[in-house]
Backbone as CSV, one residue per row, in Angstrom:
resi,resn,N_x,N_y,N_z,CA_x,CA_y,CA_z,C_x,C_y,C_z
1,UNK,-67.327,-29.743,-0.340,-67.842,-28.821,-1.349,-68.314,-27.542,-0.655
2,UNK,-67.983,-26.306,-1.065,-68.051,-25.162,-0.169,-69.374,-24.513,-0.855
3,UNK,-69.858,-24.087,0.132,-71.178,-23.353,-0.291,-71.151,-22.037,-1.464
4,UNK,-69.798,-21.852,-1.390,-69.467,-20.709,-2.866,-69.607,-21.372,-4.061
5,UNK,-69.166,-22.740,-3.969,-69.234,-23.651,-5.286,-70.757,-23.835,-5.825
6,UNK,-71.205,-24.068,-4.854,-72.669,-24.916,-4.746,-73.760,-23.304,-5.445
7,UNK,-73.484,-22.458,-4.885,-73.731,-21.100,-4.787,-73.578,-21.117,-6.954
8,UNK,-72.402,-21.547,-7.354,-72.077,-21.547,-9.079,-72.818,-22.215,-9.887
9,UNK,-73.280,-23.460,-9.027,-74.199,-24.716,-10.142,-75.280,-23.774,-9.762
10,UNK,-75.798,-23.263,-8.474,-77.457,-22.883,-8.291,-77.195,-21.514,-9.363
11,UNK,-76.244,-20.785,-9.475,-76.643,-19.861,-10.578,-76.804,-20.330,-12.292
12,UNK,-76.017,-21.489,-12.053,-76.182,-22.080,-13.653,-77.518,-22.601,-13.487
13,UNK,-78.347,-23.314,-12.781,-79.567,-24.196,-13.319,-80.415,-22.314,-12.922
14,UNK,-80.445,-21.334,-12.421,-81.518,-20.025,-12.436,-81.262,-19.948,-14.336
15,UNK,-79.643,-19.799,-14.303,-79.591,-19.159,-15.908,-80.354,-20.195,-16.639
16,UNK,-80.337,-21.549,-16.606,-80.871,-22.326,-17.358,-82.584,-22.136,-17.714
17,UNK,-82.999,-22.032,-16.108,-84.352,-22.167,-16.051,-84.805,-20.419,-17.037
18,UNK,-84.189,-19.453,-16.353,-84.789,-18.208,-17.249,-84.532,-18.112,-18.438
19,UNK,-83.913,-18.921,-19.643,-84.027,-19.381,-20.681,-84.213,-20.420,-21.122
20,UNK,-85.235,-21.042,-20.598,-85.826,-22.141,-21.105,-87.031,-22.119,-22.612
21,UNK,-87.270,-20.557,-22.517,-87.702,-20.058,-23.871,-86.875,-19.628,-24.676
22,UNK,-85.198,-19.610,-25.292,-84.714,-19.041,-25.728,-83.265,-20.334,-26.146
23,UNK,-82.784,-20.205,-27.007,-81.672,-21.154,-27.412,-80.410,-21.188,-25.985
24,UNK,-80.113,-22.247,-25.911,-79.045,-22.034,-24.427,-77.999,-22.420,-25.278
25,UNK,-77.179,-21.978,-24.535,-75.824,-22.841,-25.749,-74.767,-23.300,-24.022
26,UNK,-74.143,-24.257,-24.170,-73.684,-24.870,-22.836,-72.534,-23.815,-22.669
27,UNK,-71.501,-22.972,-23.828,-70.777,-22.108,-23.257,-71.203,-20.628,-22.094
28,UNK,-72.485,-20.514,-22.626,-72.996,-19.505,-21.095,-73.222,-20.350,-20.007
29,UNK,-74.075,-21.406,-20.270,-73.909,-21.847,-18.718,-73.300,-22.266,-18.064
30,UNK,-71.832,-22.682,-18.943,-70.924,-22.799,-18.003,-70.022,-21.402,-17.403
31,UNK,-70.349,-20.472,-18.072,-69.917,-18.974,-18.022,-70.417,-18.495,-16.897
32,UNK,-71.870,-19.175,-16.197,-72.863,-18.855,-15.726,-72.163,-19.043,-14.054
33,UNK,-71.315,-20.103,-14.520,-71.173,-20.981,-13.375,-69.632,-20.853,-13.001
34,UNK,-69.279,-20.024,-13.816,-67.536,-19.351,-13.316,-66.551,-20.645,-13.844
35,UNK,-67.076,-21.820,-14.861,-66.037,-22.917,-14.881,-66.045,-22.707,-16.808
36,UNK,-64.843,-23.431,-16.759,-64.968,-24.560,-18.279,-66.143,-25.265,-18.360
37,UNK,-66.383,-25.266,-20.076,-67.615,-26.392,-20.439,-67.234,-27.750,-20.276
38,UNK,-66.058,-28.214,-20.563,-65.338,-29.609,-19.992,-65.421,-29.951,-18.181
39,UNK,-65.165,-28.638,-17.653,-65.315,-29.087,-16.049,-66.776,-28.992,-15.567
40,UNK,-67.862,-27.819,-16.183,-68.903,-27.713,-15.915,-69.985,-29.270,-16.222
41,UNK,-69.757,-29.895,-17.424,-70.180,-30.582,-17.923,-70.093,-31.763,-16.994
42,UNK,-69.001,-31.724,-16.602,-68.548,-33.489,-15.531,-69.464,-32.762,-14.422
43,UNK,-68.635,-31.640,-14.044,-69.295,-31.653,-12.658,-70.755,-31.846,-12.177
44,UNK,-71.699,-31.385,-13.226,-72.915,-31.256,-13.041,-73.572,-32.408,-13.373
45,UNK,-73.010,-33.434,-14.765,-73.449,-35.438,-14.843,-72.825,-36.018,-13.285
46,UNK,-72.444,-35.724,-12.537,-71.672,-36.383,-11.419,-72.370,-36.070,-10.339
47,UNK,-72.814,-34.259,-10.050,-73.552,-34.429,-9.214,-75.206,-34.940,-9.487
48,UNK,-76.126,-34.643,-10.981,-77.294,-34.676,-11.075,-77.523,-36.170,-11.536
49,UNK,-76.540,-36.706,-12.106,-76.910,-37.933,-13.073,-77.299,-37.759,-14.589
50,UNK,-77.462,-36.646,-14.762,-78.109,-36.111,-15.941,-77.081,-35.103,-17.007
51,UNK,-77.192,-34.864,-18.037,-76.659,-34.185,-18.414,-76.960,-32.478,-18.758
52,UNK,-76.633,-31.612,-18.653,-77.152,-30.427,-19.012,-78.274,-30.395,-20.012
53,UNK,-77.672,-30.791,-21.506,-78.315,-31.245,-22.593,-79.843,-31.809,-21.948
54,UNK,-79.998,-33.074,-21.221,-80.680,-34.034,-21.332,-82.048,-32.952,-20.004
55,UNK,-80.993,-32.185,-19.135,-81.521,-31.791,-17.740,-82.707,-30.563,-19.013
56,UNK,-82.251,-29.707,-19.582,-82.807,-28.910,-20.559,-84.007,-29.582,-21.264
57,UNK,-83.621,-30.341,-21.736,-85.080,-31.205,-22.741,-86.021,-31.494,-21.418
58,UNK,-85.359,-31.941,-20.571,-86.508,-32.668,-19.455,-87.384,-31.042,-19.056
59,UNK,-86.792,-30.561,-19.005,-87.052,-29.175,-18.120,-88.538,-28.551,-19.102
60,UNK,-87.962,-28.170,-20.882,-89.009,-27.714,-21.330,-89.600,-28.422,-21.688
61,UNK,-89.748,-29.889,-22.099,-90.733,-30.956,-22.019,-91.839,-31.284,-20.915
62,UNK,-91.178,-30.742,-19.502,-92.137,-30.953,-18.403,-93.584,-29.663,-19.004
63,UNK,-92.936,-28.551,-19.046,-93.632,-26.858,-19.354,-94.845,-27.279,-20.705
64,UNK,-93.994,-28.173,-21.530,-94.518,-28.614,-22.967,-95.665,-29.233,-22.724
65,UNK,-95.520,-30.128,-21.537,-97.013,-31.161,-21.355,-97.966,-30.073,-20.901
66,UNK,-97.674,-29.656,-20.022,-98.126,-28.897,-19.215,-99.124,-27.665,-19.984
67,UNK,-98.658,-27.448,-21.104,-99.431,-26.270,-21.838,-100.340,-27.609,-22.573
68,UNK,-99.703,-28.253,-22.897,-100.468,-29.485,-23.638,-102.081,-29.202,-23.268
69,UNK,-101.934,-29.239,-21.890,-103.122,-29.751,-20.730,-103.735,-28.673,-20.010
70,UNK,-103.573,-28.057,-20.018,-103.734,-26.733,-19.462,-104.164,-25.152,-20.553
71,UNK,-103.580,-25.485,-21.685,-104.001,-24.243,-22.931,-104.719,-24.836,-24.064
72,UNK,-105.126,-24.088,-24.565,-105.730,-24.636,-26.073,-104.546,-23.839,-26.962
73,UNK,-103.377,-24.036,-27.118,-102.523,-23.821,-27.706,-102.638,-24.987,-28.888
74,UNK,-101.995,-24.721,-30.130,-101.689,-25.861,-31.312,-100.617,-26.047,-30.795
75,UNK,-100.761,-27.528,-31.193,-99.242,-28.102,-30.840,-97.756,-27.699,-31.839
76,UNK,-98.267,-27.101,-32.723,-97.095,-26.382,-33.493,-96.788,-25.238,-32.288
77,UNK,-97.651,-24.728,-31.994,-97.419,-23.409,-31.342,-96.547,-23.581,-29.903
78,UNK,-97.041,-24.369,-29.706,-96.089,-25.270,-28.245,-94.777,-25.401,-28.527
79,UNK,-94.952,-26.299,-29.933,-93.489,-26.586,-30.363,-92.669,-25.344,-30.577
80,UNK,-93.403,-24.315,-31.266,-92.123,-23.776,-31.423,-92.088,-22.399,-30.111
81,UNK,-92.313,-22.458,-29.571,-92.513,-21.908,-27.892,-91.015,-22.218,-27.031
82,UNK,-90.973,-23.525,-27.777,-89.755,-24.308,-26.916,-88.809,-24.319,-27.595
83,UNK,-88.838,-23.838,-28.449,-87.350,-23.916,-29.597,-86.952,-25.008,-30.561
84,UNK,-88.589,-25.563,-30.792,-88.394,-26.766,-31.623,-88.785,-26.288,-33.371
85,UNK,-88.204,-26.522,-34.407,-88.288,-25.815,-35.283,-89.888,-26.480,-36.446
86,UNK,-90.526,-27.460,-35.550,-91.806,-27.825,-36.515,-92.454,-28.655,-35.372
87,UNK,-93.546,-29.348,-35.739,-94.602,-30.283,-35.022,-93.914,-31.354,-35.086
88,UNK,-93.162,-32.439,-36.344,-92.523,-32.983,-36.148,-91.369,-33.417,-35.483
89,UNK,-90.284,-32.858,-35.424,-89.143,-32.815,-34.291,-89.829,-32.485,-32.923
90,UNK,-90.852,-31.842,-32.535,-91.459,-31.874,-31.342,-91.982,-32.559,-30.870
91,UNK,-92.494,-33.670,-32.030,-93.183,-34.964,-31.792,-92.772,-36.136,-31.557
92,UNK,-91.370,-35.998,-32.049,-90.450,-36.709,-31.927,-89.538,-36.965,-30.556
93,UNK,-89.442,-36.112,-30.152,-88.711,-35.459,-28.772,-89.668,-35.868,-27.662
94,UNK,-90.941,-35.022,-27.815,-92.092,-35.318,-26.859,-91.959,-36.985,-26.836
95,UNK,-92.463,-37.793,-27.468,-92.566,-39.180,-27.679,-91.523,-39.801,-27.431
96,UNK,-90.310,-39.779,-27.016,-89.194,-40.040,-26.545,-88.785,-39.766,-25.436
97,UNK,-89.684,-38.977,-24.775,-89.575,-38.667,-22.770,-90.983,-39.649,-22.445
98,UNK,-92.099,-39.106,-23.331,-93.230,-39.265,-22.455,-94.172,-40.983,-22.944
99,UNK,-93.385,-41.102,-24.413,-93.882,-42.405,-24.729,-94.931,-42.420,-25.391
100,UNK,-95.823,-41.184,-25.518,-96.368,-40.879,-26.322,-96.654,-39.726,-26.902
101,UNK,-97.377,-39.749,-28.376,-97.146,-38.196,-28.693,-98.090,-36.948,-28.084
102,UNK,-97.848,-35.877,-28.199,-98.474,-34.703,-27.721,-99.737,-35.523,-27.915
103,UNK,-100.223,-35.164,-29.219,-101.574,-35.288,-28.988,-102.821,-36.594,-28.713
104,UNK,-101.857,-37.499,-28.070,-102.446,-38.691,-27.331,-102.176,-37.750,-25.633
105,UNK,-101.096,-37.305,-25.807,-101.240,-37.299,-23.936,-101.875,-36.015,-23.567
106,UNK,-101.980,-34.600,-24.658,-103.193,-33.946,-24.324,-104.819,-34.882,-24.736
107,UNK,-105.233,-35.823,-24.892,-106.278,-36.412,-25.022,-106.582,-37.447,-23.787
108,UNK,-105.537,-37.909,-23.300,-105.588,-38.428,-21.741,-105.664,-37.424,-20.386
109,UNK,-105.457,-35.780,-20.899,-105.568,-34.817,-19.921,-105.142,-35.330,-18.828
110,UNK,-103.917,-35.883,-18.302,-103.370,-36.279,-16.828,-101.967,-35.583,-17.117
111,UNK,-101.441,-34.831,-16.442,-100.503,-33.963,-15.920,-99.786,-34.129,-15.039
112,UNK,-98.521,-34.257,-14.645,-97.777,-34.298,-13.039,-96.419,-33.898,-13.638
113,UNK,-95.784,-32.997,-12.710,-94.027,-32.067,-12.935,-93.096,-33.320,-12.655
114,UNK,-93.577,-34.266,-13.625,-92.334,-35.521,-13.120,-90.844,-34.718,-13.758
115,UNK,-90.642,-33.739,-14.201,-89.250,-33.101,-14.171,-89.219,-31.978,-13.456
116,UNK,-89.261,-31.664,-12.068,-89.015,-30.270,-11.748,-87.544,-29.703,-11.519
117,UNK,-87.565,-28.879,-11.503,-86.466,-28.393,-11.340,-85.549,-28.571,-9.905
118,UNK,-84.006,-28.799,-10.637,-83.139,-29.595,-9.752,-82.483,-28.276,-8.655
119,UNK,-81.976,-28.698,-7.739,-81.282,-27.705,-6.883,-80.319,-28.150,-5.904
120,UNK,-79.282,-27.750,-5.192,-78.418,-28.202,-4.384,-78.541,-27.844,-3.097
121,UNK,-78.405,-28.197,-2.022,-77.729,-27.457,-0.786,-77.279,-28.106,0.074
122,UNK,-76.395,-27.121,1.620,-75.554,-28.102,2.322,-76.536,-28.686,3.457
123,UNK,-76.480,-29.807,3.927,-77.186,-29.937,4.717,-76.176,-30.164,6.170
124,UNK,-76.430,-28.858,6.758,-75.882,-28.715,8.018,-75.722,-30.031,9.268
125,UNK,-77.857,-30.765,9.159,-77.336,-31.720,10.356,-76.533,-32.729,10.225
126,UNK,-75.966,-32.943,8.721,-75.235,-34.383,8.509,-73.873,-33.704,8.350
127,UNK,-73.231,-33.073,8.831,-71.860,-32.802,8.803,-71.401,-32.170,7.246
128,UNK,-72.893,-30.740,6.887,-72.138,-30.371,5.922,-72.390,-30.855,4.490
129,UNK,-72.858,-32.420,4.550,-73.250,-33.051,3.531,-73.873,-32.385,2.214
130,UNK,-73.795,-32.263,1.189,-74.058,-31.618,-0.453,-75.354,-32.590,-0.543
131,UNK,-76.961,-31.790,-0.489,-78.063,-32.852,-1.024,-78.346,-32.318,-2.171
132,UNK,-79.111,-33.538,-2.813,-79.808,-32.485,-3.982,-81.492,-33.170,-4.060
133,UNK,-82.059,-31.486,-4.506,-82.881,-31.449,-4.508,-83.943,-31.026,-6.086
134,UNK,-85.589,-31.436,-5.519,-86.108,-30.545,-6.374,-87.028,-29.748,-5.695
135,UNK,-87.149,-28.362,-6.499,-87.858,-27.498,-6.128,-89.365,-27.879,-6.941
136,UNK,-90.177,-27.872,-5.791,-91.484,-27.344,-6.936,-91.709,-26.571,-6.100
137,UNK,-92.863,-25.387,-6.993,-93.494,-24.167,-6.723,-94.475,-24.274,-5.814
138,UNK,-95.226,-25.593,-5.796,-96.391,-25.404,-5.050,-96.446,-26.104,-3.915
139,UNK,-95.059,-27.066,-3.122,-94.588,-27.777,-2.455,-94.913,-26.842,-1.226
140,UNK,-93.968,-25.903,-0.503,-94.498,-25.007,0.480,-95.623,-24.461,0.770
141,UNK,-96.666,-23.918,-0.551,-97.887,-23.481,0.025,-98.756,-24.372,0.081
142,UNK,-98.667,-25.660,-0.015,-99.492,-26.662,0.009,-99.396,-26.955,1.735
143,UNK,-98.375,-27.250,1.491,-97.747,-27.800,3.174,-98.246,-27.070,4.397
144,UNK,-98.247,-25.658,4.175,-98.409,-24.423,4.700,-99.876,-24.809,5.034
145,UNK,-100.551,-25.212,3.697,-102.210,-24.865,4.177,-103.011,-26.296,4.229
146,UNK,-101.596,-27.115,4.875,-102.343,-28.363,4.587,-103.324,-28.678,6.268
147,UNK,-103.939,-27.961,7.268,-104.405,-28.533,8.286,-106.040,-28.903,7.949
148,UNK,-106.042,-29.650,8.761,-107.460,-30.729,8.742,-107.380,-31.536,7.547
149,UNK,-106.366,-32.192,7.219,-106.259,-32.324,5.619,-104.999,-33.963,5.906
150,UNK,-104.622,-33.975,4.957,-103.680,-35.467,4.964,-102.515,-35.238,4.169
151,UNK,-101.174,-35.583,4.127,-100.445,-35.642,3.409,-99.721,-37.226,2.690
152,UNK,-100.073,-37.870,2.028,-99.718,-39.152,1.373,-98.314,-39.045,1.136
153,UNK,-97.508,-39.722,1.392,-96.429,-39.851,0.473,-96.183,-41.037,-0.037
154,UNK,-95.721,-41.402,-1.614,-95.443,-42.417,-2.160,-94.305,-42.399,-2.787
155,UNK,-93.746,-43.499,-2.352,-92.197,-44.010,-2.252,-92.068,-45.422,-3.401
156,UNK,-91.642,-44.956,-4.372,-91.541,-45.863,-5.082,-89.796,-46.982,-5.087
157,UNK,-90.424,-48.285,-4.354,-89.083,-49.323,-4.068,-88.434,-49.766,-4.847
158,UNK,-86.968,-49.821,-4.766,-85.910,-50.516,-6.178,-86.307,-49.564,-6.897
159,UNK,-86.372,-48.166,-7.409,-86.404,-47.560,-7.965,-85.003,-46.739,-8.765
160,UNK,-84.245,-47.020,-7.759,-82.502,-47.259,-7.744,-82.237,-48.029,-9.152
161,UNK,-82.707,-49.440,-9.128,-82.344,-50.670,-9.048,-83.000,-50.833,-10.381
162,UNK,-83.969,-50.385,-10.795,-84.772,-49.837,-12.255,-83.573,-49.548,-13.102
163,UNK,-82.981,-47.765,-12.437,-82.307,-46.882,-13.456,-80.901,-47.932,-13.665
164,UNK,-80.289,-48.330,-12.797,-79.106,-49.032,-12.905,-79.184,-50.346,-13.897
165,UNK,-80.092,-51.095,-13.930,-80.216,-52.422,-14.222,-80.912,-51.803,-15.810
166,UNK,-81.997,-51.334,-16.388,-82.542,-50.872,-17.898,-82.575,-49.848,-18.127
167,UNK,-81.502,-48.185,-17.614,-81.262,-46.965,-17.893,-82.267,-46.415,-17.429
168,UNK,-82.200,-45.163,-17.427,-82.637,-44.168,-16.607,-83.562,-43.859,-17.844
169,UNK,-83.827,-43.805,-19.208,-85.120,-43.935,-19.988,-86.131,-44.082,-19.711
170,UNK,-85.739,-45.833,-19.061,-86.435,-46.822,-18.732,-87.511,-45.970,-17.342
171,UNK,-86.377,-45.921,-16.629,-86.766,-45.369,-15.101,-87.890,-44.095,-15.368
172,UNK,-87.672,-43.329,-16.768,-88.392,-41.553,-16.426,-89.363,-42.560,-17.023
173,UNK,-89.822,-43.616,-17.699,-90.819,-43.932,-18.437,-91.757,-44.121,-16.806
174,UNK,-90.919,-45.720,-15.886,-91.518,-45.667,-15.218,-92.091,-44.724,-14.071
175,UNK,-91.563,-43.380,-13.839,-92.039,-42.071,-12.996,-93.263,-41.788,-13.528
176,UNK,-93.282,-41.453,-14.697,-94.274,-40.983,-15.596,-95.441,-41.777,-15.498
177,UNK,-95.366,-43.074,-15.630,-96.507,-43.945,-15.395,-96.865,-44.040,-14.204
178,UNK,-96.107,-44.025,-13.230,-96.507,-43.961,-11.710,-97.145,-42.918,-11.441
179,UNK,-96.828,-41.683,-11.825,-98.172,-40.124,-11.837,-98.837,-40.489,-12.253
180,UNK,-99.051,-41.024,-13.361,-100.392,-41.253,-14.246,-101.573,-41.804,-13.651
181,UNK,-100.379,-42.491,-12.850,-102.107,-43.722,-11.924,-102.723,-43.107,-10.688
182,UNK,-101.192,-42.439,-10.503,-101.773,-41.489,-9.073,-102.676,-40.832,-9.310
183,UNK,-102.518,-40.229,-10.274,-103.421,-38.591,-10.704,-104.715,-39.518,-11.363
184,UNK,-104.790,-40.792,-11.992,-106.335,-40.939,-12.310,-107.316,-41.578,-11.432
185,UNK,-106.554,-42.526,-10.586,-106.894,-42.646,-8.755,-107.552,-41.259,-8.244
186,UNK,-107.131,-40.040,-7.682,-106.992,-39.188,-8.196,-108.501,-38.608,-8.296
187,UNK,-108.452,-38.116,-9.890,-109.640,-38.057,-10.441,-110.830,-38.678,-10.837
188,UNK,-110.675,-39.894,-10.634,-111.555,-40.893,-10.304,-112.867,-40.784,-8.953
189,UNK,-111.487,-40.524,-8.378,-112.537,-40.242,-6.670,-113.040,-38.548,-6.872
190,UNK,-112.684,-38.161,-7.814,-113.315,-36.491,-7.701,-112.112,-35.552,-6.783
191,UNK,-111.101,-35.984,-6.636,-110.015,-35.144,-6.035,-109.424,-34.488,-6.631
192,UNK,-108.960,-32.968,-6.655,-109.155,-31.828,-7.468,-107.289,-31.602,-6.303
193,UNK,-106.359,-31.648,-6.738,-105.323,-31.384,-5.899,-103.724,-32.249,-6.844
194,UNK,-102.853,-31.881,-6.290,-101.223,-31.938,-7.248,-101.086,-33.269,-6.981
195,UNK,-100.242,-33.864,-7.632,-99.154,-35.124,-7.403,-98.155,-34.329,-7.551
196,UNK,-96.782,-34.015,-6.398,-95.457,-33.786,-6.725,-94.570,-34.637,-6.243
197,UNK,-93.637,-34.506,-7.352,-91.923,-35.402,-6.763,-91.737,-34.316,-6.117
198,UNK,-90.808,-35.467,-5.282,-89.981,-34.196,-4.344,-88.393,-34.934,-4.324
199,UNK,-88.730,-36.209,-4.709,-87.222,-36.714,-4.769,-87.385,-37.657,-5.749
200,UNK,-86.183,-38.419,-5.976,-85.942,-38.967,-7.370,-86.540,-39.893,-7.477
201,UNK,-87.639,-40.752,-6.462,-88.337,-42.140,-6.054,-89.478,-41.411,-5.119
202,UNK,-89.900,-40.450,-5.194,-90.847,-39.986,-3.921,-92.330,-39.130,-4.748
203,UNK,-93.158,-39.366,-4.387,-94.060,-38.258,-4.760,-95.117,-37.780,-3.377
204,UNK,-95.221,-36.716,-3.000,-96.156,-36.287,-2.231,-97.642,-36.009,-2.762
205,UNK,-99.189,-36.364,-1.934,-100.030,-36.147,-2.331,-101.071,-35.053,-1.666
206,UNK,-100.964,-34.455,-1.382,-101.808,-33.314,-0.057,-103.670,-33.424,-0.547
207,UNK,-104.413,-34.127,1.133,-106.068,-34.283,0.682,-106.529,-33.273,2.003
208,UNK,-107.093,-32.049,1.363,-107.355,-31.641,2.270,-108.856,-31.706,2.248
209,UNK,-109.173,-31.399,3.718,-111.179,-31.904,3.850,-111.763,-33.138,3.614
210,UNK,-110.603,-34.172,3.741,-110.964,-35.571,3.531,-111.363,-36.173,4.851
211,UNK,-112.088,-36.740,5.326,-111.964,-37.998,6.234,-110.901,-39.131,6.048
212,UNK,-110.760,-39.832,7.432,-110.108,-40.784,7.496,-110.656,-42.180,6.466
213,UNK,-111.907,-41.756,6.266,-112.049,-43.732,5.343,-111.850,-42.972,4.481
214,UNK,-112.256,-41.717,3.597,-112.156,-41.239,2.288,-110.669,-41.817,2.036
215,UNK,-110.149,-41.546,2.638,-108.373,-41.270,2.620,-108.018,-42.759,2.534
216,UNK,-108.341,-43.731,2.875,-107.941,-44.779,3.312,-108.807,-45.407,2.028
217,UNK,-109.691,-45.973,1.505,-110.662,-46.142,0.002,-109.304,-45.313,-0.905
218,UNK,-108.987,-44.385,-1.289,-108.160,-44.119,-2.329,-106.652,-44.564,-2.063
219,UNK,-106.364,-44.824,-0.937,-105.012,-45.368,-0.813,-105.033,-46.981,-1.029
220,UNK,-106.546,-47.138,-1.065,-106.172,-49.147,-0.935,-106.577,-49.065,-2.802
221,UNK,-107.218,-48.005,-3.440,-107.359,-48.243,-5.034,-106.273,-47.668,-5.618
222,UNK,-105.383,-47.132,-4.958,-103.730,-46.798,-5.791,-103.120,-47.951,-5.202
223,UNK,-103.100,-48.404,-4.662,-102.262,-49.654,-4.348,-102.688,-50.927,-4.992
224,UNK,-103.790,-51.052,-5.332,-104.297,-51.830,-6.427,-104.182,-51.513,-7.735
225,UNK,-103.678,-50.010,-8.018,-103.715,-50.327,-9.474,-101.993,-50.210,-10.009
226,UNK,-101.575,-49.928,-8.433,-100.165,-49.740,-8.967,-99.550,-51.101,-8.624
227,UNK,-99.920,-52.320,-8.639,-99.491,-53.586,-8.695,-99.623,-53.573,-10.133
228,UNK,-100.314,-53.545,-11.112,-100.533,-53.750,-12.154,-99.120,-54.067,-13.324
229,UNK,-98.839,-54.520,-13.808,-97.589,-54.650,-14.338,-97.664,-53.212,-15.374
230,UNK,-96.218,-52.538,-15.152,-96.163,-51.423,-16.746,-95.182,-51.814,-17.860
């Protein structure tokens, strides 16, 4: 796969993302991307797993919680922000990624970008190899300013083995619940800082100004609560 190609999907998911407030229709983005909507369409379920359609809902549904929790917006106003034409169909949609409706999961106030945005590139040391990725925004400057500080990562196992065996539904249900515990672990201990994916089974946690037992007390109470059956 030549980096000119790769270079076509990364301009289709920019076009996607800078209209994520505005109706997309799949003939620009495949326009976006120099192909047919028949070739664009395979190519992009083949490399992401996802479908354009499905990659879109995830995308302004992530933004959707997110104002949820973050604005005193009405949830009509949210809804139709995103191109949903009432509270209902938004409620409907919302409750069908997240499992529950808006206004249960702005009332639990817990937040995490379990959809960020997808991206490609070649990776030179493996001979060239096509990875894919996600971008989050706050991934680098975290990293950047993470000294005297800790970086957690949590790797969620058979996570593969989830999406394959009860659909990938199944699987965003279980992502979603796995932030949830992180982030109230979390806030529990008074820790004021992100949960991000960074891969399709991975989340990073950055503690900065922690001690070693601080750090070690919240890693043995996420590991206790994430035995818990979901």
């Amino acid at each position: 796969m030549s980096q000119e190609f790769i270079e076509c999907i990364k301009n289709s998911i920019n076009y996607i993302e800078q209209n994520l407030f505005e109706n997309i229709h799949l003939e620009d983005v495949a326009k976006s991307a120099h192909m047919s909507v028949s070739l664009y369409s395979k190519i992009f379920k083949n490399l992401f797993n996802i479908t354009v359609k499905e990659y879109i809902i995830k995308r302004r549904m992530s933004f959707a919680a997110k104002d949820l929790i973050f604005t005193k917006d009405s949830i009509l106003k949210i809804a139709l922000k995103y191109g949903y034409s009432g509270y209902e169909q938004f409620s409907r949609a919302f409750k069908k990624l997240y499992n529950v409706s808006p206004s249960e999961f702005r009332k639990n106030g817990i937040y995490v970008n379990v959809f960020p945005r997808i991206t490609l590139k070649i990776n030179t040391s493996c001979g060239g190899e096509v990875m894919k990725e996600m971008e989050n925004e706050h991934v680098s400057r975290l990293l950047k300013d993470v000294k005297g500080g800790w970086i957690l990562d949590i790797d969620i196992d058979h996570f593969a083995d989830i999406n394959n065996v009860f659909g990938r539904k199944i699987g965003d249900l279980v992502l979603i619940e796995i932030s949830k515990r992180i982030k109230k672990v979390l806030k529990e201990g008074s820790i004021e800082t992100d949960v991000i994916r960074i891969a399709a089974d991975e989340f990073i946690v950055v503690m900065k100004g922690k001690n070693a037992d601080f750090v070690k007390k919240n890693i043995s109470r996420y590991i206790k609560t994430s035995r818990k059956t979901i």
